[in-house]
PQR file of N, CA, C, O and H, with PARSE charges and radii, in Angstrom:
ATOM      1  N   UNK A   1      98.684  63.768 126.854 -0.4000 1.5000
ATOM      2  CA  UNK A   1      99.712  64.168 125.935 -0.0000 2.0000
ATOM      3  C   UNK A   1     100.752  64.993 126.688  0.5500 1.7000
ATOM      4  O   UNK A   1     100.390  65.922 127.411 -0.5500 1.4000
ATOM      5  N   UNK A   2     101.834  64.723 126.558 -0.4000 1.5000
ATOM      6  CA  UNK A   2     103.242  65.239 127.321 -0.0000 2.0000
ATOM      7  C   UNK A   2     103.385  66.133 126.280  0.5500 1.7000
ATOM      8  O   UNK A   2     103.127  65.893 125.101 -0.5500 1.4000
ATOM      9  H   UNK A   2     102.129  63.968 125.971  0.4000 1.0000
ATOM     10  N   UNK A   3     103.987  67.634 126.944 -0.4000 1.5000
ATOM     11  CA  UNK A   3     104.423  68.140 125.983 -0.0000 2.0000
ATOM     12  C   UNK A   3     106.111  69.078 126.425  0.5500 1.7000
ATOM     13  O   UNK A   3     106.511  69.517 127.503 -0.5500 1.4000
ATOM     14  H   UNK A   3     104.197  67.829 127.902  0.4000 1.0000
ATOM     15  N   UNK A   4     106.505  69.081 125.549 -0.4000 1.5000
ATOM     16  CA  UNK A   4     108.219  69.654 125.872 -0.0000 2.0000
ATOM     17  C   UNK A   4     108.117  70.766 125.678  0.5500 1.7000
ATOM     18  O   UNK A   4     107.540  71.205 124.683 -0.5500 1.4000
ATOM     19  H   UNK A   4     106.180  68.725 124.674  0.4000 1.0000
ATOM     20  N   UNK A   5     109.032  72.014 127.223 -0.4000 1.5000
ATOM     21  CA  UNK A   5     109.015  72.988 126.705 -0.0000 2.0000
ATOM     22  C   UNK A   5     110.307  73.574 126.320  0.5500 1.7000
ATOM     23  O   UNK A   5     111.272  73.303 127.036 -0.5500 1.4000
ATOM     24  H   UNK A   5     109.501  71.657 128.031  0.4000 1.0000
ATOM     25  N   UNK A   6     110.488  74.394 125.220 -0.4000 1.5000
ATOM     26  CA  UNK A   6     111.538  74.257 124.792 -0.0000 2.0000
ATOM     27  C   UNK A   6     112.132  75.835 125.006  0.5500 1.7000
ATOM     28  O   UNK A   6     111.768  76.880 124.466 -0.5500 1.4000
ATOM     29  H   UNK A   6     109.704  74.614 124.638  0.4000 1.0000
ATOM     30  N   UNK A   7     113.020  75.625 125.848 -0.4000 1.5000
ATOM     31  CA  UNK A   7     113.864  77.403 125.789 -0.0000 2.0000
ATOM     32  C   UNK A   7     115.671  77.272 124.912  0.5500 1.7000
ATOM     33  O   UNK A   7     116.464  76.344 124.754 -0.5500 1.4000
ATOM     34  H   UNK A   7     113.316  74.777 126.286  0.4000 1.0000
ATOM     35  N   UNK A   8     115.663  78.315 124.644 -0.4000 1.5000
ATOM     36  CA  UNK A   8     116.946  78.932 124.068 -0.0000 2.0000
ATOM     37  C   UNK A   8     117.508  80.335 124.727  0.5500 1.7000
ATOM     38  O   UNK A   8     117.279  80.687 125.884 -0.5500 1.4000
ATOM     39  H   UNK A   8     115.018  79.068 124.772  0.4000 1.0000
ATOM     40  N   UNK A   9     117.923  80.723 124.216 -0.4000 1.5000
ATOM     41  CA  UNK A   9     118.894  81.723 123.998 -0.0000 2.0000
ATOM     42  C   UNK A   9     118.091  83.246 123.944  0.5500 1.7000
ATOM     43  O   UNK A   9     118.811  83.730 123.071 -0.5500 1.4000
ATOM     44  H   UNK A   9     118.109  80.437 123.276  0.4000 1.0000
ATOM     45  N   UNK A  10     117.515  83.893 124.128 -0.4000 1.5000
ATOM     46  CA  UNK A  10     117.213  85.198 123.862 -0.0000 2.0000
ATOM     47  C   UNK A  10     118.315  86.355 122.924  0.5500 1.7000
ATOM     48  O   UNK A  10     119.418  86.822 123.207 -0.5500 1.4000
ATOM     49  H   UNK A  10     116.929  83.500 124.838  0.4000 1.0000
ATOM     50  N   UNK A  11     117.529  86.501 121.877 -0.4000 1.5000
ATOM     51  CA  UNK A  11     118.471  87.333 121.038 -0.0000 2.0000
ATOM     52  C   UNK A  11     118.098  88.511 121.703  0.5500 1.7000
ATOM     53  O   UNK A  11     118.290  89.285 120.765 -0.5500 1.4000
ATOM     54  H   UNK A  11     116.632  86.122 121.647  0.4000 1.0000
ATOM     55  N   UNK A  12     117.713  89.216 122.610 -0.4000 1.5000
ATOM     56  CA  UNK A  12     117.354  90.338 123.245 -0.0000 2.0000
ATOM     57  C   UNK A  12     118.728  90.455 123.983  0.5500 1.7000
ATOM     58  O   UNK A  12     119.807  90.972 123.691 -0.5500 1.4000
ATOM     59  H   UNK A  12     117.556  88.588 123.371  0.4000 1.0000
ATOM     60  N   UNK A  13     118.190  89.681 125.188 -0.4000 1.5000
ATOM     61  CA  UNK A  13     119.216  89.814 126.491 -0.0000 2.0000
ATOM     62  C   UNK A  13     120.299  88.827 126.945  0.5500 1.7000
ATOM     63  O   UNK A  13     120.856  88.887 128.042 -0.5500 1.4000
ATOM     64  H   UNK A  13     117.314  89.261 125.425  0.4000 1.0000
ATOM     65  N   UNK A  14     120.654  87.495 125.563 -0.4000 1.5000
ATOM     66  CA  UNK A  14     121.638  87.263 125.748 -0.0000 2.0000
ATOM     67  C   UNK A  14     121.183  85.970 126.598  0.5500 1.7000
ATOM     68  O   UNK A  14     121.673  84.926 126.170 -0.5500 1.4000
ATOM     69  H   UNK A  14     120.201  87.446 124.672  0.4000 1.0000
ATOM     70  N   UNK A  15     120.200  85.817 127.904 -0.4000 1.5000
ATOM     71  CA  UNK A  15     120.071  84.896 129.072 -0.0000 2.0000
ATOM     72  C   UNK A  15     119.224  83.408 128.284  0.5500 1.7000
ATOM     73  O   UNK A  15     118.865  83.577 127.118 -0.5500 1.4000
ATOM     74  H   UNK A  15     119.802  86.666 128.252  0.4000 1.0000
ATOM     75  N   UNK A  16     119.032  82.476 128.723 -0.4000 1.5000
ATOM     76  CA  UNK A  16     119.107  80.934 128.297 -0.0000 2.0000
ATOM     77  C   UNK A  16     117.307  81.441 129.061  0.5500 1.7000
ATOM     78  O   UNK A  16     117.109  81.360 130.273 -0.5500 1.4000
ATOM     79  H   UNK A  16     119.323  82.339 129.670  0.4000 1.0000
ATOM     80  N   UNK A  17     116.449  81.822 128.283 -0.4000 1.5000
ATOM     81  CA  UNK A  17     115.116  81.686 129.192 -0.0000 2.0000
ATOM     82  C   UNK A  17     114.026  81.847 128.180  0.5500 1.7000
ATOM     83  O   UNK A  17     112.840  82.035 128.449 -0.5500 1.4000
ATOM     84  H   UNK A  17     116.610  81.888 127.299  0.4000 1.0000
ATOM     85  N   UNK A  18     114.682  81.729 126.700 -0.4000 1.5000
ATOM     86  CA  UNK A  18     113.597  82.347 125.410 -0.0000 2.0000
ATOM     87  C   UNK A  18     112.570  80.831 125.388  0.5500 1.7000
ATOM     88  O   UNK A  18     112.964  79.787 124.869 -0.5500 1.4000
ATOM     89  H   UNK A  18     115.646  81.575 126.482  0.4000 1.0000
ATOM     90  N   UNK A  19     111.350  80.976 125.993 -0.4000 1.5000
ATOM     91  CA  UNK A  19     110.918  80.161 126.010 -0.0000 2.0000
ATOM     92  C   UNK A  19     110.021  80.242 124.174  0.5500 1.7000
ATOM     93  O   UNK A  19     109.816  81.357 123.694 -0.5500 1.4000
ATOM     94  H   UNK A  19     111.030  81.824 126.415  0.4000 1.0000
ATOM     95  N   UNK A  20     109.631  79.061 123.443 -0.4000 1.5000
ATOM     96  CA  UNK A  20     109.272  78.878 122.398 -0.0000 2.0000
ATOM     97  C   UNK A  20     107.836  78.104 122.537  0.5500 1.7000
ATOM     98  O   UNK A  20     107.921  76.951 122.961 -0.5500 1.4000
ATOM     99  H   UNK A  20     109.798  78.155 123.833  0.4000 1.0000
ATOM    100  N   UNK A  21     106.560  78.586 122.239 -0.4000 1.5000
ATOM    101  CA  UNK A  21     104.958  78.449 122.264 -0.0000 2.0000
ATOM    102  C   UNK A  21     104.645  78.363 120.892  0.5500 1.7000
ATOM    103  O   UNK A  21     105.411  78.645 119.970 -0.5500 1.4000
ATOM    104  H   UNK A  21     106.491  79.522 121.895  0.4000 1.0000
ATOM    105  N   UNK A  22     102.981  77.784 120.761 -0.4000 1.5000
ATOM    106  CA  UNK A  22     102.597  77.655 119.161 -0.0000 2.0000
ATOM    107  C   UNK A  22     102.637  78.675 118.375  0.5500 1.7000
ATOM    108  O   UNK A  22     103.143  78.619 117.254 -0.5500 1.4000
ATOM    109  H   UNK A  22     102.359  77.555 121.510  0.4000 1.0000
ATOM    110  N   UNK A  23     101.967  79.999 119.007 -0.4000 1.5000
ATOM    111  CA  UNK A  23     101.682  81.435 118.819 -0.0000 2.0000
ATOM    112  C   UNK A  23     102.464  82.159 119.032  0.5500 1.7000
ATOM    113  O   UNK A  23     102.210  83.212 118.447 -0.5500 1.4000
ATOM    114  H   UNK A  23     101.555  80.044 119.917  0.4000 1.0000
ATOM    115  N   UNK A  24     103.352  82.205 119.586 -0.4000 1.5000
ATOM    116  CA  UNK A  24     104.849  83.485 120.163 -0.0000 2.0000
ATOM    117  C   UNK A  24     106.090  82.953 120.894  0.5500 1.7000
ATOM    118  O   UNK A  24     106.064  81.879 121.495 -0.5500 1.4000
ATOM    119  H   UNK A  24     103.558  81.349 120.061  0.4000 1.0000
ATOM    120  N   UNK A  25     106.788  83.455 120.851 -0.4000 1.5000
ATOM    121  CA  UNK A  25     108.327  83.274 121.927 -0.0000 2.0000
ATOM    122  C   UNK A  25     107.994  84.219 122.945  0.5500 1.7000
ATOM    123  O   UNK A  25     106.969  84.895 123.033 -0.5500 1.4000
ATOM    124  H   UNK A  25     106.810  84.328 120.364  0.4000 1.0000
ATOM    125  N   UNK A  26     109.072  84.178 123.769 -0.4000 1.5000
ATOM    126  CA  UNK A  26     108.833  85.086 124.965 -0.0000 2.0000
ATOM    127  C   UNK A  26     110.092  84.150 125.899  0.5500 1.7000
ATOM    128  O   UNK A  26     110.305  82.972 126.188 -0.5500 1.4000
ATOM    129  H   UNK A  26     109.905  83.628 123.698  0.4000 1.0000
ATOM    130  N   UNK A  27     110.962  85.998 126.223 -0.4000 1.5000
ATOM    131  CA  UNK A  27     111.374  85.532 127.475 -0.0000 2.0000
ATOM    132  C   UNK A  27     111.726  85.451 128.777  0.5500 1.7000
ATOM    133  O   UNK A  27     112.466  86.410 128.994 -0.5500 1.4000
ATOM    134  H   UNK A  27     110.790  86.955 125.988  0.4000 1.0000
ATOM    135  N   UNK A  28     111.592  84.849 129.692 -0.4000 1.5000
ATOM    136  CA  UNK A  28     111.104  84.561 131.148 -0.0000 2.0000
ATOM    137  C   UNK A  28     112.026  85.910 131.780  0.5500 1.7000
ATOM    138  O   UNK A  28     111.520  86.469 132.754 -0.5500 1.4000
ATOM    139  H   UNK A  28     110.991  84.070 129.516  0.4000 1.0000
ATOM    140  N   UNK A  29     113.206  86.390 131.321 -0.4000 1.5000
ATOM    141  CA  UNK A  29     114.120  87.335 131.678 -0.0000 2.0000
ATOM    142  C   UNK A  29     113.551  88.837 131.343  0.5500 1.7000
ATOM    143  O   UNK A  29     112.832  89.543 132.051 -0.5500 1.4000
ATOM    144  H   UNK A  29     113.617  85.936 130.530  0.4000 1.0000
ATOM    145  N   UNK A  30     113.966  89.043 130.349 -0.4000 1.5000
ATOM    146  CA  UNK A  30     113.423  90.523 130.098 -0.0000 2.0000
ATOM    147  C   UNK A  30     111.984  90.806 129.300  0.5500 1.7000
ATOM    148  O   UNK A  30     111.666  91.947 128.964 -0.5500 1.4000
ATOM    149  H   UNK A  30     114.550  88.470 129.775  0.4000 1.0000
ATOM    150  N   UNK A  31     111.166  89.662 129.040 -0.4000 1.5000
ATOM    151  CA  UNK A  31     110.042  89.840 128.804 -0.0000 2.0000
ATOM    152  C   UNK A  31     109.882  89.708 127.200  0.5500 1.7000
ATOM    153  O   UNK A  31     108.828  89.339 126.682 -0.5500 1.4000
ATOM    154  H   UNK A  31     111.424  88.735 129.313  0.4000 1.0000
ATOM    155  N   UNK A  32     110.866  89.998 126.582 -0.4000 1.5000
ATOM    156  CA  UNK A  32     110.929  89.691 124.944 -0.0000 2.0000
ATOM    157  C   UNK A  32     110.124  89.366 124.021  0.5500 1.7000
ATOM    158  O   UNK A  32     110.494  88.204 123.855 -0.5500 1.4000
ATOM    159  H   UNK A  32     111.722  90.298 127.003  0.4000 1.0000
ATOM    160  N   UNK A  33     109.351  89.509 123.340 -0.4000 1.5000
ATOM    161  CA  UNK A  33     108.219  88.736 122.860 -0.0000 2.0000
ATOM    162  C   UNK A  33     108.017  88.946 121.338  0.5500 1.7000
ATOM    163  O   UNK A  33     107.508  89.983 120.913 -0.5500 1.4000
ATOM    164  H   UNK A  33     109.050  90.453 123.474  0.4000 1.0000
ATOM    165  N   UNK A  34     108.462  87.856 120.456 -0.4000 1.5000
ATOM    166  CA  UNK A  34     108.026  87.804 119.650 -0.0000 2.0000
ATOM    167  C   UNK A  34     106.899  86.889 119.414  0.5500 1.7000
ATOM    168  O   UNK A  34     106.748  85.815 119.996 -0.5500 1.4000
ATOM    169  H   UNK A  34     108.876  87.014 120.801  0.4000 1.0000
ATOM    170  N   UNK A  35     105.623  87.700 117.958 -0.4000 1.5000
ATOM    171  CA  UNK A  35     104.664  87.315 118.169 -0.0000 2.0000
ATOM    172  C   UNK A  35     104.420  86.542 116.528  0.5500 1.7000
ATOM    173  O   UNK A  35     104.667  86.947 115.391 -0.5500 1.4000
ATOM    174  H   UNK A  35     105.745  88.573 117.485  0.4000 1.0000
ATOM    175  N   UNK A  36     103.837  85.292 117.047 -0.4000 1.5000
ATOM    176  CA  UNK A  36     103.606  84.529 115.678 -0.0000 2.0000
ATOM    177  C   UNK A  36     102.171  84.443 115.337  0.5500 1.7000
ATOM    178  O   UNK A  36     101.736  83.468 114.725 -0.5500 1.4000
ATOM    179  H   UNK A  36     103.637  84.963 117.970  0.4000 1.0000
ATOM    180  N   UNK A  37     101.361  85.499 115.735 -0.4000 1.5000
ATOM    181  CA  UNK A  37      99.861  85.170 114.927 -0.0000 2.0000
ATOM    182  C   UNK A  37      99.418  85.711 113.478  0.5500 1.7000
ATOM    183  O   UNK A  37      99.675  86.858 113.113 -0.5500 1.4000
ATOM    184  H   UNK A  37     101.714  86.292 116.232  0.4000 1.0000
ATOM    185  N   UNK A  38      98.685  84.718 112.641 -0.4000 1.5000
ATOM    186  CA  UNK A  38      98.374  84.879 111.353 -0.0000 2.0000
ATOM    187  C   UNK A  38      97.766  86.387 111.233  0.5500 1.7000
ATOM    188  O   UNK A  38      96.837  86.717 111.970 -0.5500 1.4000
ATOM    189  H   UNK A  38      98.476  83.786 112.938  0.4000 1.0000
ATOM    190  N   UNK A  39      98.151  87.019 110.568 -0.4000 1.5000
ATOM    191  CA  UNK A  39      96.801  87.963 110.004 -0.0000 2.0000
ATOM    192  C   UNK A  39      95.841  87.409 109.321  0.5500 1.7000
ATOM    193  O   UNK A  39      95.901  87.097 108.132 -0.5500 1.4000
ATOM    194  H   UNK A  39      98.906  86.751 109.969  0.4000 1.0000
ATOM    195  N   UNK A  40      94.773  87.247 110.174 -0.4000 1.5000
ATOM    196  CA  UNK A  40      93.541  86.533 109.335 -0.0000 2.0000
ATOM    197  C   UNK A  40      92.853  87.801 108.812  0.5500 1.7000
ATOM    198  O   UNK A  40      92.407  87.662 107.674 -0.5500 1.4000
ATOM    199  H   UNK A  40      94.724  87.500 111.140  0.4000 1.0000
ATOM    200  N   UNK A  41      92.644  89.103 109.418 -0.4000 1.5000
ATOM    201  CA  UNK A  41      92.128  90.539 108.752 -0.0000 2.0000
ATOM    202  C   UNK A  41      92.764  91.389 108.516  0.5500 1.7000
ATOM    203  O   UNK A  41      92.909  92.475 109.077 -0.5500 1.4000
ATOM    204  H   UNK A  41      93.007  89.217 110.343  0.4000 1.0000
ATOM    205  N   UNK A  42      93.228  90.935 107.601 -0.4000 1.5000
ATOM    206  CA  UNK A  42      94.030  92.458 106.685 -0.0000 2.0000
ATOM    207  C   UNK A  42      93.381  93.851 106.906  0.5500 1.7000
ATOM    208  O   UNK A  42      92.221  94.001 107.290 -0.5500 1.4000
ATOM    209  H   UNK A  42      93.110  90.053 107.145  0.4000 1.0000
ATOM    210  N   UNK A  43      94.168  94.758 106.653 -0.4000 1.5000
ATOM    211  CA  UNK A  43      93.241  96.181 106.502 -0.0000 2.0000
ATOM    212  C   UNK A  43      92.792  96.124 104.919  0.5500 1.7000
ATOM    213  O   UNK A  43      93.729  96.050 104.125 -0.5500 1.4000
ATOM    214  H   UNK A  43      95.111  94.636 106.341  0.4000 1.0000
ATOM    215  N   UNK A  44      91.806  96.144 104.516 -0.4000 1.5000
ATOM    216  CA  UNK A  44      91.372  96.334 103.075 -0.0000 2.0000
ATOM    217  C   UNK A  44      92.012  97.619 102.380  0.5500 1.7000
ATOM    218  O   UNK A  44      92.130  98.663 103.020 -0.5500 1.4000
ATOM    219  H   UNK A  44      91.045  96.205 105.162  0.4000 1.0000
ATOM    220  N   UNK A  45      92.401  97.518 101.115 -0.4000 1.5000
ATOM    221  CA  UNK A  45      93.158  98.996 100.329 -0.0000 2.0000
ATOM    222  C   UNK A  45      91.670  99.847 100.324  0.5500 1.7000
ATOM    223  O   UNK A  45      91.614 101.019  99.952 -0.5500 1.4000
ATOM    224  H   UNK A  45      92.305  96.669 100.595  0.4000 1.0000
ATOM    225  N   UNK A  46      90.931  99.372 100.615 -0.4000 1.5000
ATOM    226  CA  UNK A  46      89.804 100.559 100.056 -0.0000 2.0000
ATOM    227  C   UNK A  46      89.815 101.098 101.388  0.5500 1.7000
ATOM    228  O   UNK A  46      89.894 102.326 101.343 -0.5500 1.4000
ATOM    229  H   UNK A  46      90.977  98.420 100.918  0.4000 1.0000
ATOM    230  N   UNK A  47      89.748 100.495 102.928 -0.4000 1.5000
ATOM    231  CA  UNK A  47      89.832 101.366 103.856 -0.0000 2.0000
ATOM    232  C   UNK A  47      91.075 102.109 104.037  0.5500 1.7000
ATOM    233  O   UNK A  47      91.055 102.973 104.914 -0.5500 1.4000
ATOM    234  H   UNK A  47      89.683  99.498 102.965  0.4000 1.0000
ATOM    235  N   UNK A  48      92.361 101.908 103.250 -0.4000 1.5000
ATOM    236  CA  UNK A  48      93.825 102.151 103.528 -0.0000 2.0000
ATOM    237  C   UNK A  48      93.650 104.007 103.137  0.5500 1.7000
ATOM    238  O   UNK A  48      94.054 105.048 103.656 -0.5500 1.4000
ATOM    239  H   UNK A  48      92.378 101.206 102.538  0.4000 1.0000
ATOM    240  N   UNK A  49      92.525 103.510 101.524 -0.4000 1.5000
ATOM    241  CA  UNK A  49      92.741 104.547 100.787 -0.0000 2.0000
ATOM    242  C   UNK A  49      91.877 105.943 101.510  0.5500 1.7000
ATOM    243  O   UNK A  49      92.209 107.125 101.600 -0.5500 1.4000
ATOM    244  H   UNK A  49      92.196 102.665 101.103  0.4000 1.0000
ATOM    245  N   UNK A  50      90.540 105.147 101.995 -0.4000 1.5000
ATOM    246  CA  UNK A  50      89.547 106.028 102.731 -0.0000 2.0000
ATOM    247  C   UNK A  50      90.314 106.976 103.996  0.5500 1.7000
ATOM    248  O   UNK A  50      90.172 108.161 104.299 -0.5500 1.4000
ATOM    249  H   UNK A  50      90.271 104.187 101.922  0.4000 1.0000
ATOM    250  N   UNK A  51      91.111 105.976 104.527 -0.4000 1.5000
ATOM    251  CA  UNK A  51      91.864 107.033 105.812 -0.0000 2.0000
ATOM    252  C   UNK A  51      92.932 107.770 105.087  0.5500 1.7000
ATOM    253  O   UNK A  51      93.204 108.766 105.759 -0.5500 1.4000
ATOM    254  H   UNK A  51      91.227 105.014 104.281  0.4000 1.0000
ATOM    255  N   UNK A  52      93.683 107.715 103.971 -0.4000 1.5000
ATOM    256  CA  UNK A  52      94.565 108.721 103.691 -0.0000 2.0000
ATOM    257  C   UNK A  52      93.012 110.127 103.338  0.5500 1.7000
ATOM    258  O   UNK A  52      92.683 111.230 103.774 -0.5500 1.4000
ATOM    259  H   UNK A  52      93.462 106.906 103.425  0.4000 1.0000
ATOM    260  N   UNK A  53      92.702 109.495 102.686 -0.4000 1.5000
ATOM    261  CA  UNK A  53      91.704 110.726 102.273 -0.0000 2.0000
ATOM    262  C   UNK A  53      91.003 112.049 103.204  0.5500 1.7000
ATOM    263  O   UNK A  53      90.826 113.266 103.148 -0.5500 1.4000
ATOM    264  H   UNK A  53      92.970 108.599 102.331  0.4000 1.0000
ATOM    265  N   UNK A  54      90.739 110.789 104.133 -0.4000 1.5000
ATOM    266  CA  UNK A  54      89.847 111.982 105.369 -0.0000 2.0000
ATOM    267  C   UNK A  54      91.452 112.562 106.195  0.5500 1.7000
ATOM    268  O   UNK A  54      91.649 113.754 106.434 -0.5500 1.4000
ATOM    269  H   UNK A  54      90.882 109.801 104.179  0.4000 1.0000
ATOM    270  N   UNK A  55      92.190 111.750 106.442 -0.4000 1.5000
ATOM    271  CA  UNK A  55      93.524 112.426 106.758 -0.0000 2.0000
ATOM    272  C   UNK A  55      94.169 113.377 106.213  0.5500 1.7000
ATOM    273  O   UNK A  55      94.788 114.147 106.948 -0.5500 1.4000
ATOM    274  H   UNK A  55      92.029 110.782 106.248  0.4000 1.0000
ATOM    275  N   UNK A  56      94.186 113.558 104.815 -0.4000 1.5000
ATOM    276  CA  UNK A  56      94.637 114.581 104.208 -0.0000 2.0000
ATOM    277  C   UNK A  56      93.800 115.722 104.618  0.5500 1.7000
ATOM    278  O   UNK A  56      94.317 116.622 105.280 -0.5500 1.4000
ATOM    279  H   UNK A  56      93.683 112.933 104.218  0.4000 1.0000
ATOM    280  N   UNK A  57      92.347 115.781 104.232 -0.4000 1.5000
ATOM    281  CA  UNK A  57      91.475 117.029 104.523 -0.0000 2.0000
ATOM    282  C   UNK A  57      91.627 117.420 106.012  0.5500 1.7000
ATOM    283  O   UNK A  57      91.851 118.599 106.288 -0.5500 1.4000
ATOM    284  H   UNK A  57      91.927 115.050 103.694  0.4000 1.0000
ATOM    285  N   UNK A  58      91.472 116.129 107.355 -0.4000 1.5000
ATOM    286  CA  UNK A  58      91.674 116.843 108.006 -0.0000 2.0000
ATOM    287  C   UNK A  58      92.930 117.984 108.606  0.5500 1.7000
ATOM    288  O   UNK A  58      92.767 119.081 109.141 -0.5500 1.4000
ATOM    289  H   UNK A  58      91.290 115.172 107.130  0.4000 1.0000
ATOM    290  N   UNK A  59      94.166 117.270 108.292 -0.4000 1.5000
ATOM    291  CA  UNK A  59      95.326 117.936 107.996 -0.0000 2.0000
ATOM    292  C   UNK A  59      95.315 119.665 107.343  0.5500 1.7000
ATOM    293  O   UNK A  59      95.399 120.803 107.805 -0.5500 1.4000
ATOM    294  H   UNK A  59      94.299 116.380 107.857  0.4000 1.0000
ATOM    295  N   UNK A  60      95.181 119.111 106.212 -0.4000 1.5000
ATOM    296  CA  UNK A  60      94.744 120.801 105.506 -0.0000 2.0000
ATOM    297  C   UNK A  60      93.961 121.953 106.594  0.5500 1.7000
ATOM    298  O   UNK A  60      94.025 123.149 106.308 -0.5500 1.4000
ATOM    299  H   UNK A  60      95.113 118.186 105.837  0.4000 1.0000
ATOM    300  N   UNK A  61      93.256 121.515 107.800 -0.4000 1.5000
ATOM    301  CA  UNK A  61      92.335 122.171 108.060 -0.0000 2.0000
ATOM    302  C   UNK A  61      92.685 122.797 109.370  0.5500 1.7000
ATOM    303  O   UNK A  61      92.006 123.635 109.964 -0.5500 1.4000
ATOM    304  H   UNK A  61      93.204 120.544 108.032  0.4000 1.0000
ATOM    305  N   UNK A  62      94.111 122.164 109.844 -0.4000 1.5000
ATOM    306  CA  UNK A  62      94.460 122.163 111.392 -0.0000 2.0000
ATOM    307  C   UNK A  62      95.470 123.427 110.674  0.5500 1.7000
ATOM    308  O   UNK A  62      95.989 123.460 109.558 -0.5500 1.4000
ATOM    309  H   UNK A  62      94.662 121.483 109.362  0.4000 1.0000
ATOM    310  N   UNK A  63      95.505 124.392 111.765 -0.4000 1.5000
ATOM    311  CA  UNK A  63      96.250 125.321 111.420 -0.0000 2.0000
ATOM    312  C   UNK A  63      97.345 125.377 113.158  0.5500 1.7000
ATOM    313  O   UNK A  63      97.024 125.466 114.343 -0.5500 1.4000
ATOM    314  H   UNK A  63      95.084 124.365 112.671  0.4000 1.0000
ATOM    315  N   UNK A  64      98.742 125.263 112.388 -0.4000 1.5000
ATOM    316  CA  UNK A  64      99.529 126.057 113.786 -0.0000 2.0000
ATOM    317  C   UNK A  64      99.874 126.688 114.817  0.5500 1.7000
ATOM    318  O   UNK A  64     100.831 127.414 114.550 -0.5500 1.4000
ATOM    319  H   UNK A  64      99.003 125.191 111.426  0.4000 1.0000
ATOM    320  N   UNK A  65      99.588 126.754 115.765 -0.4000 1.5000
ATOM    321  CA  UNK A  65     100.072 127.987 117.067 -0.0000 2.0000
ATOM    322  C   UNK A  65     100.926 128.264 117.165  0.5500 1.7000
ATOM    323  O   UNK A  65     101.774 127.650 117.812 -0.5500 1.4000
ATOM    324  H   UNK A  65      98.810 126.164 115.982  0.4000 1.0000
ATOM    325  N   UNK A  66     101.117 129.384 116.532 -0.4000 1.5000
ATOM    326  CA  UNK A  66     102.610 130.064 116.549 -0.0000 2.0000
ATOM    327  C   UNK A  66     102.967 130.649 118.199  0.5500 1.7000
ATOM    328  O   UNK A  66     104.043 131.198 118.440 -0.5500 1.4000
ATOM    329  H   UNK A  66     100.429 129.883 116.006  0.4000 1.0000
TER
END
């Protein structure tokens, strides 16, 4: 199977090197990279909610150096 690789334009840096992959862009010039993978694992709201929680207390507990 032949396959074509296909570059453009980089909206970064302007240069003809944005190469285009199944999973991401990227380009050959300044390194650019946008990334196309699915979130297959979300963060769950119940862990979202669990880290504000212990975050808040620990917060409350840290005191300043003046």
């Amino acid at each position: 199977m032949e396959r074509r690789i296909s570059f453009d334009v980089c909206p970064r840096c302007g240069e003809y090197g944005f190469e285009h992959l199944k999973m991401h862009s990227h380009c050959v010039n300044c390194l650019h990279i946008i990334d196309r993978w699915p979130r297959e694992f979300p963060i769950p709201a119940w862990a979202c909610f669990a880290y504000r929680q212990v975050s808040k207390q620990f917060d409350s507990q840290i005191t300043p150096i003046l």
